[in-house]
C-alpha positions in Angstrom: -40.3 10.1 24.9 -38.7 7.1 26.0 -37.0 6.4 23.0 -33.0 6.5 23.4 -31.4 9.2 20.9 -29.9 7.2 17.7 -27.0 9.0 16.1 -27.6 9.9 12.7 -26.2 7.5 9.9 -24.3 8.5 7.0 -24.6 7.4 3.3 -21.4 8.5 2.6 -18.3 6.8 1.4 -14.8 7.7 2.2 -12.6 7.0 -0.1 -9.5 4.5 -0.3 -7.0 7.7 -0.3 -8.6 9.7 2.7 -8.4 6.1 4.8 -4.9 5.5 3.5 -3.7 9.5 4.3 -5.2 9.3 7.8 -3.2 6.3 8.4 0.2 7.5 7.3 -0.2 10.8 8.9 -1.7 8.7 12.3 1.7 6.5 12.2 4.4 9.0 12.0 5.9 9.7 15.2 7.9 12.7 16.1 9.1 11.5 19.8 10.4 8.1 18.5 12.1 9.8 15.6 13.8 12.3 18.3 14.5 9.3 20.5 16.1 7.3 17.5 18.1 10.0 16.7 19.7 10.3 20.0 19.9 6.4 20.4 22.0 6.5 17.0 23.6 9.1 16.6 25.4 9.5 20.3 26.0 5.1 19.7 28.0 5.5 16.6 30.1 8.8 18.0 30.7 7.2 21.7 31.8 3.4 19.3 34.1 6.0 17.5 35.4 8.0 19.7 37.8 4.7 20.8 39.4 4.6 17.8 39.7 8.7 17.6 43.2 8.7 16.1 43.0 5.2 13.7 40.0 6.6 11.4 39.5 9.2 8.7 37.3 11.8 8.8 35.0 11.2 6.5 33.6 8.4 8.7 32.2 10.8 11.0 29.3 10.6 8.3 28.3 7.4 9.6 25.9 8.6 12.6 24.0 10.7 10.1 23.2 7.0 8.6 22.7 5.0 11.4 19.9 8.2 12.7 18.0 8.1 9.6 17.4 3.7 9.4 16.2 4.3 13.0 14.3 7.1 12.2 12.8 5.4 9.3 11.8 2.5 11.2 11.0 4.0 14.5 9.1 7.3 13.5 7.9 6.4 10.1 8.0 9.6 8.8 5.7 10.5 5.8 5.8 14.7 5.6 9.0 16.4 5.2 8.6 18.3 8.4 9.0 14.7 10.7 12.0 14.0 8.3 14.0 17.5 8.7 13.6 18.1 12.5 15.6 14.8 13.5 17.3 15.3 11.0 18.9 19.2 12.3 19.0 17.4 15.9 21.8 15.0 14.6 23.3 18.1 13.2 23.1 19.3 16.4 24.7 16.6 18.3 27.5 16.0 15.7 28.4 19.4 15.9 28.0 19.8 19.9 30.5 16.7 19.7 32.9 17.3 17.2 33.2 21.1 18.7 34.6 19.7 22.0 37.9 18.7 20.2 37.7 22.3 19.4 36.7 24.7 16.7 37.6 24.0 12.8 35.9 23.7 9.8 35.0 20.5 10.5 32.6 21.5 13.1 30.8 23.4 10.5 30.8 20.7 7.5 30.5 17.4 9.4 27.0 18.4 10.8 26.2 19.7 7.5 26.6 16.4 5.8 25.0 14.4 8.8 21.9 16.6 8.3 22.2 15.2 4.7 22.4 11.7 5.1 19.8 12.2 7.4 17.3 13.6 5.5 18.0 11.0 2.5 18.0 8.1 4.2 14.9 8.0 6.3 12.7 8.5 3.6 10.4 5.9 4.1 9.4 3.9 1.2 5.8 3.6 0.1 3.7 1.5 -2.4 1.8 3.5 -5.1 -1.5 3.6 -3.8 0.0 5.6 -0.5 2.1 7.7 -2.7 -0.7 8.8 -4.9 -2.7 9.9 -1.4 -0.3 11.8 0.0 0.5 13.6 -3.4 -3.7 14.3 -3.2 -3.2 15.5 0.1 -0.2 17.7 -0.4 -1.4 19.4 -3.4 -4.9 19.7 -1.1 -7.3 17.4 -3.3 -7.8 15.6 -0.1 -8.8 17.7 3.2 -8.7 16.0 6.8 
């Protein structure tokens, strides 16, 4: 009766994809992706909003590039879902900006293309073994 209890041991293995799976989905961060976006995208527009006359407009694109390297770095997104939702907040803020000069097409195109860049440029880049556990894991082989 004086024994202390002993949890029960387990025989089992996990294996190297559920370990690697748990890991990616443990490190992606939707807060610092949110806070990256903000950081970058309201940088680039207030850094181009002094030379508002002197540039084209196609260089409004640039915040929608500058979000997603901080976003890949910062919130290390892995699922799609981490990667579109700072990616329609920088849609959001482009638009809320470029909308104060008043409404044109450009208020409906430039976020557009922001959300873009966005989404293609913070893909985060993974070596084989991770990509072969999260294609297990979104095509349910593995279960957490």
């Amino acid at each position: 009766m004086n024994e202390d209890y002993k949890s029960p041991q387990s025989d089992l293995e996990v294996s190297p994809s559920h370990t690697l799976i748990s890991r990616l989905l443990k490190e992606q961060s939707l807060l610092l992706s949110l806070f990256a976006v903000l950081l970058g995208t309201l940088g680039i527009l207030i850094a181009l909003s002094f030379a508002r006359g002197i540039i084209p407009l196609y260089v409004y694109v640039i915040p929608g590039f500058v979000a997603g390297i901080l976003v890949k770095f910062m919130g290390r997104p892995v699922t799609v879902k981490y990667r579109l939702i700072p990616g329609l907040f920088c849609g959001l803020i482009v638009s809320l900006w470029v909308s104060l000069g008043g409404i044109s097409i450009y208020t409906f195109l430039l976020p557009l293309l922001n959300i873009l860049c966005c989404l293609a440029v913070s893909r985060r880049r993974l070596n084989y073994d991770e990509e072969r556990a999260l294609y297990k894991f979104r095509n349910g082989l593995i279960k957490l």
